[in-house]
C-alpha positions as CSV (number, residue, x, y, z in Angstrom):
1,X,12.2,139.4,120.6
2,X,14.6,137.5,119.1
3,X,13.5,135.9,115.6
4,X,16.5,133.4,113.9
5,X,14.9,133.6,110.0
6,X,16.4,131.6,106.8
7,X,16.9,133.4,103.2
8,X,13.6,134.7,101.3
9,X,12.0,132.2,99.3
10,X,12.5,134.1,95.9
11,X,16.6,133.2,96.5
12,X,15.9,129.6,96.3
13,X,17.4,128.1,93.4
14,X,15.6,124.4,92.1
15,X,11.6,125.2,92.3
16,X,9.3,124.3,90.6
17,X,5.4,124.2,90.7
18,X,3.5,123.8,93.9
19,X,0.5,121.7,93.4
20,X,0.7,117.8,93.1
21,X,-0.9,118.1,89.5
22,X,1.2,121.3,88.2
23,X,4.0,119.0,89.6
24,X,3.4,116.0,88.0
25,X,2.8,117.6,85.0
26,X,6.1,119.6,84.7
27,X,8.1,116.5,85.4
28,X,6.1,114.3,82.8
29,X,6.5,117.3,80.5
30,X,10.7,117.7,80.7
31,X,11.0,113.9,81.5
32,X,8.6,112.1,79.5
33,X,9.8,108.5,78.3
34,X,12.0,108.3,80.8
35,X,11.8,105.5,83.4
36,X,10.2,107.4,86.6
37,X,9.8,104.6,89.0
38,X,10.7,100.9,89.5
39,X,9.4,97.6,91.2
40,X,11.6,94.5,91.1
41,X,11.1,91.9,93.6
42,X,12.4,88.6,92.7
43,X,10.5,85.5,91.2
44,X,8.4,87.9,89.9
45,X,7.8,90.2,86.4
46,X,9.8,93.5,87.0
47,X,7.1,96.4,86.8
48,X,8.0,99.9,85.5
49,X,6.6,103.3,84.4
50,X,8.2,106.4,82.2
51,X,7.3,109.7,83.5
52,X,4.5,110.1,81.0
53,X,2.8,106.5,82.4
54,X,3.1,107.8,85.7
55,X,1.4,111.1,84.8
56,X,-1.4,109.4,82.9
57,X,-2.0,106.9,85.9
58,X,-2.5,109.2,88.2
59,X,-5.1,111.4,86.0
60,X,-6.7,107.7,85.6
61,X,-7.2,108.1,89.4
62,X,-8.3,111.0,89.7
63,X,-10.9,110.4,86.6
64,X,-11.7,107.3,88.6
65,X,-12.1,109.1,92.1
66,X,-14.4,112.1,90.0
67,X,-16.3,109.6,89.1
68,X,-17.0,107.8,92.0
69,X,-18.3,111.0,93.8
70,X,-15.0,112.8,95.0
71,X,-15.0,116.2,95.4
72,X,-13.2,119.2,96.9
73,X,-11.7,118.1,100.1
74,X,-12.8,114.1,99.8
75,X,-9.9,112.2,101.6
76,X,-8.4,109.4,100.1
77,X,-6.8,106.5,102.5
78,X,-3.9,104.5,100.2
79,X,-2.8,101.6,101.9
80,X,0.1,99.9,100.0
81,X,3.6,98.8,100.1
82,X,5.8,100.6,98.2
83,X,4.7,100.2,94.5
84,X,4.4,102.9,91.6
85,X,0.3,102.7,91.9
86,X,1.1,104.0,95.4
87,X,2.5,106.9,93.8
88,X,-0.2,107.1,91.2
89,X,-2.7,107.3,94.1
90,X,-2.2,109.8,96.0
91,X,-1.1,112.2,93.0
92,X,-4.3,111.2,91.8
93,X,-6.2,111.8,95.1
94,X,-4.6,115.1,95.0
95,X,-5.3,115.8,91.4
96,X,-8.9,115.5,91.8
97,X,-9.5,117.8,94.0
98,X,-8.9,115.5,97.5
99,X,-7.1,115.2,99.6
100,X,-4.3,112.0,100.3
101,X,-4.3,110.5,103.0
102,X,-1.0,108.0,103.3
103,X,-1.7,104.7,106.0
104,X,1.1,103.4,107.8
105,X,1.6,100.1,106.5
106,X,2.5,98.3,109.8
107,X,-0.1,99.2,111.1
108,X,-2.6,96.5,112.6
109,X,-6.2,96.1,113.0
110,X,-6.6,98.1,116.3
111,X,-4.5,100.9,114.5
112,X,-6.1,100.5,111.5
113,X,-9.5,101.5,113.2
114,X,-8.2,104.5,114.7
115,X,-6.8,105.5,111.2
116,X,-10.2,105.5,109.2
117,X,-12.5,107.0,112.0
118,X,-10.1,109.5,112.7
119,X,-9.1,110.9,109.3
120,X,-12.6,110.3,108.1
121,X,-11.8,109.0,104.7
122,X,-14.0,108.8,101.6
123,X,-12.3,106.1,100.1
124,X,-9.6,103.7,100.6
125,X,-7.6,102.4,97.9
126,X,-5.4,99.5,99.1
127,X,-3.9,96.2,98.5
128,X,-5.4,92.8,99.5
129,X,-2.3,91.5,101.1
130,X,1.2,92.4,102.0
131,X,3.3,90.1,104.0
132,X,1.2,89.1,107.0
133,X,-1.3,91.8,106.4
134,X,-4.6,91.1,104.7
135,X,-5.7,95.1,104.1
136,X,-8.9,94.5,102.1
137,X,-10.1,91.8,104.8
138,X,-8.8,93.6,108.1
139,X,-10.9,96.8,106.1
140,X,-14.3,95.1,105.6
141,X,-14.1,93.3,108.8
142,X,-13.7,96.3,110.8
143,X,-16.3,98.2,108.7
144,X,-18.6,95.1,110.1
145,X,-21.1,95.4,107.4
146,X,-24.3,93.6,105.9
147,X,-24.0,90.8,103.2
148,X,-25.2,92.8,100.9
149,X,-22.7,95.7,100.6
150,X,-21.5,96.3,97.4
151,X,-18.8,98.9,95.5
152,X,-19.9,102.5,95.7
153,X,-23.0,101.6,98.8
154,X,-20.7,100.8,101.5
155,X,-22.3,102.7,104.5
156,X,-21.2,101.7,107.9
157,X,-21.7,104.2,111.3
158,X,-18.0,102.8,112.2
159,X,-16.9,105.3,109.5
160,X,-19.7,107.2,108.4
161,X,-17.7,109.7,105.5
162,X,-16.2,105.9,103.8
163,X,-17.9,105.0,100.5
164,X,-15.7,102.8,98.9
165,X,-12.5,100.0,99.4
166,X,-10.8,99.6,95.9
167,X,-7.8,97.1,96.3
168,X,-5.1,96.2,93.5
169,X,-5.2,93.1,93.2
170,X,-8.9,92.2,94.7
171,X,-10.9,89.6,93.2
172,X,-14.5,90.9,91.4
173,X,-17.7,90.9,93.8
174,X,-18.5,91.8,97.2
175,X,-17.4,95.2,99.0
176,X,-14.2,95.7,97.9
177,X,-13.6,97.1,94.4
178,X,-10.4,96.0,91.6
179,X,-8.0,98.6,90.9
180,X,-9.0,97.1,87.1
181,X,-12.6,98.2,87.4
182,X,-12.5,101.0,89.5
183,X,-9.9,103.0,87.1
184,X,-12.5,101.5,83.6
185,X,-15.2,103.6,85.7
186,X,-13.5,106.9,85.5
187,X,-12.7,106.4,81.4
188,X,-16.2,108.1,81.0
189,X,-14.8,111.4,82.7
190,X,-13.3,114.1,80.3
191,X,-9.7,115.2,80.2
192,X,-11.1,119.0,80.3
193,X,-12.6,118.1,83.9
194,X,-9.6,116.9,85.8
195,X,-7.4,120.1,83.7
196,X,-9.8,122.3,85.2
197,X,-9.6,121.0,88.6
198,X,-5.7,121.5,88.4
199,X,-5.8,124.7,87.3
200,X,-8.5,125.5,90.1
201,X,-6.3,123.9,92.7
202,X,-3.5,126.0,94.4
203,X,-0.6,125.2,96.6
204,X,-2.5,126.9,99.8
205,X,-5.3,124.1,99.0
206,X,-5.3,120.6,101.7
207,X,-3.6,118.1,99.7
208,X,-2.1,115.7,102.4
209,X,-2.2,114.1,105.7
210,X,0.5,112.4,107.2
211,X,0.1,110.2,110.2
212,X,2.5,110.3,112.9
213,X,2.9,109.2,116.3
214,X,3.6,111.8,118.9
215,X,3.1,112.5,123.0
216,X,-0.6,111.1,122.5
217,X,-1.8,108.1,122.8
218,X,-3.2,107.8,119.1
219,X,-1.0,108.8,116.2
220,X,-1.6,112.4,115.1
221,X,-3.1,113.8,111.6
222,X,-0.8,116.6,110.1
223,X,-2.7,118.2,107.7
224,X,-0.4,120.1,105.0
225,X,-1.2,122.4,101.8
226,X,-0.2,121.3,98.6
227,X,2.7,123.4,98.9
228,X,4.5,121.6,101.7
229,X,5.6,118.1,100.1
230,X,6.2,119.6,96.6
231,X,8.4,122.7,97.7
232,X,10.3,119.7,99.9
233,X,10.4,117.8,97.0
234,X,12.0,120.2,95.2
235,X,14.3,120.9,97.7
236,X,15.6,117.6,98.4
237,X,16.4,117.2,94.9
238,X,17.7,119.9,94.4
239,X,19.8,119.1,97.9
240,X,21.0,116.1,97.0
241,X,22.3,116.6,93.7
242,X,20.7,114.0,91.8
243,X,20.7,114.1,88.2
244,X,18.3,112.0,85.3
245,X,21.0,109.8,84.9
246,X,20.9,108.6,88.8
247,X,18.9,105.4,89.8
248,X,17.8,105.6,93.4
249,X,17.4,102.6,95.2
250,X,15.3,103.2,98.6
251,X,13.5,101.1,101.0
252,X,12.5,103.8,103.6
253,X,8.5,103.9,104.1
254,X,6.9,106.2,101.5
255,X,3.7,107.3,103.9
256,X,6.1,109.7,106.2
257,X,7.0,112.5,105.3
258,X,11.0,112.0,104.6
259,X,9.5,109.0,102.1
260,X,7.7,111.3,100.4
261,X,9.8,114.4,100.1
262,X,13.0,112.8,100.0
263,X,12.3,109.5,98.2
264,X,9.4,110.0,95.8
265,X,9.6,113.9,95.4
266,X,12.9,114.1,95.7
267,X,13.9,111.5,92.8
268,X,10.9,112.4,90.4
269,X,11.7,116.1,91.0
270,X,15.4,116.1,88.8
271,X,14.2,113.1,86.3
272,X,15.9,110.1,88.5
273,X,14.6,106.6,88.8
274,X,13.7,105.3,92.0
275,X,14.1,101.7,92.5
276,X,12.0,100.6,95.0
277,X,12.4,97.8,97.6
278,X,9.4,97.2,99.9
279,X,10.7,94.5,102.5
280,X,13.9,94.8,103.1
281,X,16.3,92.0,102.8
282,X,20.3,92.4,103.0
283,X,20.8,90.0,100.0
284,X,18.0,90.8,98.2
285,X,19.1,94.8,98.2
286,X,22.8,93.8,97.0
287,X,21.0,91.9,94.1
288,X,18.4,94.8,93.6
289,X,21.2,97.3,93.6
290,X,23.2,95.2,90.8
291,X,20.1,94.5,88.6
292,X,18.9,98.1,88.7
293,X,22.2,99.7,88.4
294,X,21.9,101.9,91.3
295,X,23.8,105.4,91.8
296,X,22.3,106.0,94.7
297,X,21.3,104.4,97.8
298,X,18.9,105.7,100.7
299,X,18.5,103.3,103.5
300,X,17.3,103.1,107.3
301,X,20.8,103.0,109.2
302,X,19.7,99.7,111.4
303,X,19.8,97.6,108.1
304,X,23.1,99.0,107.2
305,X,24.8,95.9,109.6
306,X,22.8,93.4,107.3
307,X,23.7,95.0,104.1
308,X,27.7,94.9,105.5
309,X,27.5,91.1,106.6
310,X,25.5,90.5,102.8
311,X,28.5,92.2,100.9
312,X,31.4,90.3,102.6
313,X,30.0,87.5,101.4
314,X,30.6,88.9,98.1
315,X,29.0,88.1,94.4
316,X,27.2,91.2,93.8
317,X,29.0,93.6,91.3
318,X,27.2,97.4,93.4
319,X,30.4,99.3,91.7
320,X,27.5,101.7,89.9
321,X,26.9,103.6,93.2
322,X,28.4,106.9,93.5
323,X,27.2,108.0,96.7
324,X,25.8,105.8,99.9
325,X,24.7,107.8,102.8
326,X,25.2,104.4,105.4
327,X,28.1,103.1,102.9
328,X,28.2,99.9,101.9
329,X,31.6,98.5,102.1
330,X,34.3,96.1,103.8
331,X,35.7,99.9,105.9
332,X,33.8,100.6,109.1
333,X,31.7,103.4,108.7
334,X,32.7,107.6,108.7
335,X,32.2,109.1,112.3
336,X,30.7,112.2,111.2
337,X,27.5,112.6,109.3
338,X,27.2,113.0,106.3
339,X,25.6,117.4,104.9
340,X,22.3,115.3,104.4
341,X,22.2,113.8,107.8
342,X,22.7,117.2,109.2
343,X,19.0,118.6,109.3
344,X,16.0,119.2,111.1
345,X,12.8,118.9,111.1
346,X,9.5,116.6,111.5
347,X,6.0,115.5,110.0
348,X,5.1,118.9,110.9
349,X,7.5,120.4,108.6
350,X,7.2,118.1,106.4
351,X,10.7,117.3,106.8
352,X,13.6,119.9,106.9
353,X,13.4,123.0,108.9
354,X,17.1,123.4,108.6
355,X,19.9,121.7,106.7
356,X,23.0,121.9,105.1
357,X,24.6,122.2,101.8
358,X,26.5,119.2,100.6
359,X,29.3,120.7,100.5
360,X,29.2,121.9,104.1
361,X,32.6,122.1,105.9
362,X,33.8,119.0,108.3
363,X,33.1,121.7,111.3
364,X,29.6,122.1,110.6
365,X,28.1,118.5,110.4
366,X,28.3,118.1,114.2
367,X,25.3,120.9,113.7
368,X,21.7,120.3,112.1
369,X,22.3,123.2,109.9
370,X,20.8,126.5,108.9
371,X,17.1,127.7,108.2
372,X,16.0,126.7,104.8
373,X,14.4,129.4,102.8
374,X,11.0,130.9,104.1
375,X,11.3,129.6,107.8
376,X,12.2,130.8,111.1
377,X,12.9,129.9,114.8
378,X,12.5,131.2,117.4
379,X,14.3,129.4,120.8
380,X,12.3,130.0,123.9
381,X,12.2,129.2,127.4
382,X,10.3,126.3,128.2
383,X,8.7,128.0,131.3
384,X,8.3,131.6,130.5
385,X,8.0,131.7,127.1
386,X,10.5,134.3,126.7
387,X,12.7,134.5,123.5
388,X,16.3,133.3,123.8
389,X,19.1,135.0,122.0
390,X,21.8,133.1,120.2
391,X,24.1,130.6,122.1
392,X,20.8,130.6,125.1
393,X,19.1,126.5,125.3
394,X,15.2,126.1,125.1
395,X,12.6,125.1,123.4
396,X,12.4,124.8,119.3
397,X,9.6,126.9,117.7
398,X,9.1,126.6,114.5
399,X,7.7,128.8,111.3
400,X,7.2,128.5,107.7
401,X,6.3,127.9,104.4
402,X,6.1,124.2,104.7
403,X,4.4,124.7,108.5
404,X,1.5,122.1,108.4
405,X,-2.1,123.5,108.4
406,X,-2.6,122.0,111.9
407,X,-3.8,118.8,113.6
408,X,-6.7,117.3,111.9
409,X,-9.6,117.4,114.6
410,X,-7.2,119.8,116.8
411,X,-8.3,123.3,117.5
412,X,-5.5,125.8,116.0
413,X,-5.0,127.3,119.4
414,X,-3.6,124.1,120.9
415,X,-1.1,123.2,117.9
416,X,0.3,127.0,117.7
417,X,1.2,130.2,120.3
418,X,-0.3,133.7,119.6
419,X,2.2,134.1,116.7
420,X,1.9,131.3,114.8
421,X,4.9,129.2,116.0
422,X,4.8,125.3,116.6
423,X,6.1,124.3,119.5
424,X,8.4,121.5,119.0
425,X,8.8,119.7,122.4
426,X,12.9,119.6,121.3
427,X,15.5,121.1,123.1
428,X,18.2,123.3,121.3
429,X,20.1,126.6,120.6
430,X,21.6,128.8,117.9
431,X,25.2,129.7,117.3
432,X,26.5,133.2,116.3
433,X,26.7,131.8,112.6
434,X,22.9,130.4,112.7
435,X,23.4,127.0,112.4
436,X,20.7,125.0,114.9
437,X,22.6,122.6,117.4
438,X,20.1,120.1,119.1
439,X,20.5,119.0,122.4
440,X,17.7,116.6,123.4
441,X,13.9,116.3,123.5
442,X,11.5,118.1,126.2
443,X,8.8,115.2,125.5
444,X,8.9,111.5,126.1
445,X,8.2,110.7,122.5
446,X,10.9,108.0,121.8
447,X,12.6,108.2,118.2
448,X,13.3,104.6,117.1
449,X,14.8,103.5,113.4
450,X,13.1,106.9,111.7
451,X,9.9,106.2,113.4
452,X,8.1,108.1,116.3
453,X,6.5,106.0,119.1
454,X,4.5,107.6,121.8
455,X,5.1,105.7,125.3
456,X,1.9,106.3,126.2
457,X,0.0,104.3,123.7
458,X,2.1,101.7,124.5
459,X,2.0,102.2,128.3
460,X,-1.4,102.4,128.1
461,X,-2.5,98.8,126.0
462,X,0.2,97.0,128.4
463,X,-1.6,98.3,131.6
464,X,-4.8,96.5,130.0
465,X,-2.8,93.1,130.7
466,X,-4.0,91.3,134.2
467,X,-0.4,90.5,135.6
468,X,0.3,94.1,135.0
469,X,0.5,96.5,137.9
470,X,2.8,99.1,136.8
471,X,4.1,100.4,134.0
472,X,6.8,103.3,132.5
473,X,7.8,102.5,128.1
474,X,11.1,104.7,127.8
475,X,13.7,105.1,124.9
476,X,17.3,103.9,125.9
477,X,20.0,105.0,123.2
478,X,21.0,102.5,120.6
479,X,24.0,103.4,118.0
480,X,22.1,101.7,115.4
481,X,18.4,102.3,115.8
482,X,18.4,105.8,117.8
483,X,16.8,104.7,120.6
484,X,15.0,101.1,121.8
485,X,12.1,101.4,123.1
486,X,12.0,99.6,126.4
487,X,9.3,98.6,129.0
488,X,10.2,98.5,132.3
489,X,7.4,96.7,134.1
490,X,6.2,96.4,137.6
491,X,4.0,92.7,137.6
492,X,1.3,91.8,140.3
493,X,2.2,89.7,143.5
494,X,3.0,85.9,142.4
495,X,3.0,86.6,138.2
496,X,5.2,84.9,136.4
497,X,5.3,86.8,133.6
498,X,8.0,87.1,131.3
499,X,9.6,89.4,128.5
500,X,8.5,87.4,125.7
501,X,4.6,87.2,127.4
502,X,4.8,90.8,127.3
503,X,5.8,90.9,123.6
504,X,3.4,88.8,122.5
505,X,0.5,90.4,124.0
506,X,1.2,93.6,122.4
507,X,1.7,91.9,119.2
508,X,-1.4,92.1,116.9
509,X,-2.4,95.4,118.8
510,X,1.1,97.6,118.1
511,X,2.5,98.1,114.6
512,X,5.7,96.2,114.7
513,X,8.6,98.6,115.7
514,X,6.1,100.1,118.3
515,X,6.4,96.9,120.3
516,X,9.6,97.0,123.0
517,X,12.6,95.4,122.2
518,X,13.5,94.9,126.0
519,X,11.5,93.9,128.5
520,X,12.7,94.3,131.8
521,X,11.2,94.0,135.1
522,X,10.9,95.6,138.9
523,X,9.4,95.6,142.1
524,X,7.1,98.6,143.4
525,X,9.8,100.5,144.7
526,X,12.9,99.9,142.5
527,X,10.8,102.8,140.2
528,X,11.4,106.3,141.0
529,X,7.8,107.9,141.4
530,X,7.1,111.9,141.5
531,X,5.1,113.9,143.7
532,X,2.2,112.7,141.4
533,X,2.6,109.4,141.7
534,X,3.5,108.9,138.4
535,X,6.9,107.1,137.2
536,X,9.3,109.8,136.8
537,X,10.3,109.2,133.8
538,X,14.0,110.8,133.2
539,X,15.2,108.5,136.3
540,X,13.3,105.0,135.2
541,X,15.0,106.0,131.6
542,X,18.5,106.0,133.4
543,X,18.0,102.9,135.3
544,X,17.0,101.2,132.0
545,X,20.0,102.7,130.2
546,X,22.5,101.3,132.9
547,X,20.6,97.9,133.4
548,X,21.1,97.3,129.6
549,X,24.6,99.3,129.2
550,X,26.2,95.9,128.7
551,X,24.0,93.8,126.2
């Protein structure tokens, strides 16, 4: 059987420790009074925190959480943008013992739900509003509870395991707790406590779920060790070259996985400063790049026309960078990919499988790289299972040190074969050299911006819609997003529905980039069906592609 399998661990240069607190505390230890993180949004006061602040913040959590009742294994839901008390949570989640569990902050009320009953959190720590969200409200109105509730006696059969809802910047009284008084709590909790529950904690101990969407309808839990983001975190550092004098500006999502390990982790994990910039804006990024002095810039690729049209207009001095992965700058942008572009890898690797060095040859970035230390692949075919040799196409399986646990509330045997490899649901094949070339996805999961949307969770609300009668949500390819996800929608006899009825109704129900960009419409038999009657999916994705080839 043919096994492809990446260096031993033990050669991997960069690593460091492998728990969230053994972490934090190494980093706090070299780095100390150095800034670690950085919040500037305009009009208001610019919030920072060294390395040691950032340490002692998250102990403060974790003394808080102790205190509160958490234990071994008590999940921790944090619901913010991207601010350093997000970081400070789930370190401190992690550091006492719990495990973090990040929420996707587009999601909406009907999301939201699924979120909290599904990853049966102890406690939420959130924020009361972030732009049209109200968190702390959407929270206690789903929990529908008495009058009476209170801080520490919230008890609700919606989400039977939730105790508590701490939010930053609440107001004092009623359900939900402030940050303030929640973190005072915890002051009566020894320093000896949370050191001993470090030192008790290893890196094969849960420490973190991370929500993503997949071929279901409901977004998946991915349930990881401790090890998993910090030996990522190391990596990407380590990867990317940074140094303690770089300032890295990012406004990718911190609650997937490639936020974490390559943003947070990454940045913390060689002494850098990461500037942080929760809703994007083109100006406002120019003017947060300037002010912060920025060496480095990580950024989705569809803002990267925004940021382009912001910089002709000129007046923002952004000569500090030294390296921009979607470059910002008057030239059109490189045809190839840049060595960090060239990976692979998902939530359930938490990030990189493979990858290459930056210094990778030109003739290797059309690739996705080799196997990172401790993993392996193994390609097989999609029907018999069988093990492929190198240069043969099938299915990616996947091994490893940073391998996730499994799916939270998903028996082992459905998440892995008889040998322990994760079936991907990509297609792909390895050269004589080892270096993974992907070719495509087996699944219908649509890859949009960075983000994974599952058609049928969308196929599935839109069918709920009265002038509906069919429906197939596809991903057409997109230079600048990936893909666009697209309905194409069979309506009932005499609807008059339209593309913009369609968007609205799934607004409020769909996190924002899970709702179709296009919209188009067809009559019963304009849809290819297969012998199940169901839309066949690989021709209705064609017909979508061609009917929008020239927008």
């Amino acid at each position: 059987m043919t096994t492809f399998t990446g260096p031993p661990i033990e050669s991997e240069p960069g690593t460091g420790a492998l728990t969230f607190g053994t972490f934090l505390d190494e980093i706090a230890q070299r780095y100390g009074e150095r800034e670690a993180v950085v919040l500037n949004v305009a009009g208001r006061d610019r919030v920072s925190r060294t390395y040691a602040e950032l340490r002692d913040e998250a102990r403060r959590v974790a003394k808080a959480l102790v205190a509160a009742g958490a234990s071994r294994g008590t999940r921790v839901g944090v619901l913010t943008s991207g601010r350093p008390e997000w970081i400070s949570a789930v370190f401190g989640a992690a550091m006492a013992g719990g495990v973090a569990v990040p929420f996707n902050t587009f999601a909406e009320p009907r999301e939201l739900d699924h979120l909290l009953r599904h990853s049966d959190v102890g406690m939420v720590i959130t924020q009361t509003a972030f732009l049209d969200h109200r968190y702390a409200d959407e929270i206690v109105q789903l929990c529908d509870l008495p009058s009476a509730a209170g801080p520490g006696v919230l008890r609700t059969p919606k989400y039977p395991f939730l105790r508590r809802i701490v939010a930053l910047d609440a107001a004092h009284g009623g359900v939900v707790q402030p940050w303030d008084e929640f973190l005072a709590e915890g002051d009566v909790v020894r320093d000896d406590l949370i050191d001993a529950i470090v030192r008790e904690t290893t890196p094969s101990d849960d420490g973190i779920i991370i929500y993503s969407s997949g071929t279901t309808s409901s977004p998946k839990g991915v349930l990881h060790m401790h090890r998993a983001p910090m030996l990522q975190s190391w990596r990407h550092g380590y990867r990317e070259g940074f140094t303690p004098d770089d300032r890295v500006y990012s406004e990718l999502p911190l609650f997937w996985t490639a936020g974490f390990a390559a943003v947070v982790g990454a940045t913390l994990s060689r002494g850098a400063c990461l500037v942080l910039h929760p809703v994007f804006d083109g100006d406002d990024a120019l003017r947060l790049i300037e002010e912060e002095r920025a060496t480095i810039v990580q950024m989705m690729p569809h803002h990267d026309v925004d940021v382009q049209k912001s910089y002709a207009r000129g007046g923002h001095d952004i000569s500090t960078i030294r390296r921009d992965g979607y470059r910002i700058t008057r030239e059109p942008p490189p045809a190839k990919r840049t060595a960090s572009q060239a990976a692979y890898g998902s939530s359930e690797t938490f990030t990189s499988a493979t990858a290459l060095p930056s210094d990778a040859p030109p003739e290797d970035l059309d690739t996705h790289g080799a196997l990172i230390a401790g993993s392996s692949i193994r390609i097989v075919d999609a029907v018999t299972g069988e093990a492929l040799g190198p240069g043969e196409e099938g299915e990616i399986t996947l091994k490893g040190l940073t391998l996730m646990r499994g799916y939270v509330k998903v028996p082992p045997e459905e998440a892995f074969d008889p040998d322990g490899y994760f079936h991907t649901g990509d297609a792909g094949w390895v050269d004589d050299r080892g270096l993974l070339h992907w070719t495509g996805r087996l699944t219908t999961m649509i890859k949009t911006s960075g983000a994974n949307v599952s058609p049928l969770e969308v196929e599935e609300l839109l069918a709920t819609h009265p002038d509906v009668k069919g429906v197939a949500v596809v991903g057409v390819p997109d230079p600048s997003a990936g893909e666009l996800v697209v309905a194409c929608v069979v309506p009932t006899a005499d609807s008059t529905l339209t593309e913009a009825d369609v968007r609205q109704f799934l607004r409020g129900s769909l996190s924002a980039y899970k709702v179709p960009r296009r919209v188009l419409f067809y009559s019963d038999d304009e849809l290819p069906k297969t012998g199940s009657d169901k839309f066949d999916v690989n021709a209705v994705r064609a017909i979508a592609t061609d009917a929008l080839s020239g927008d």
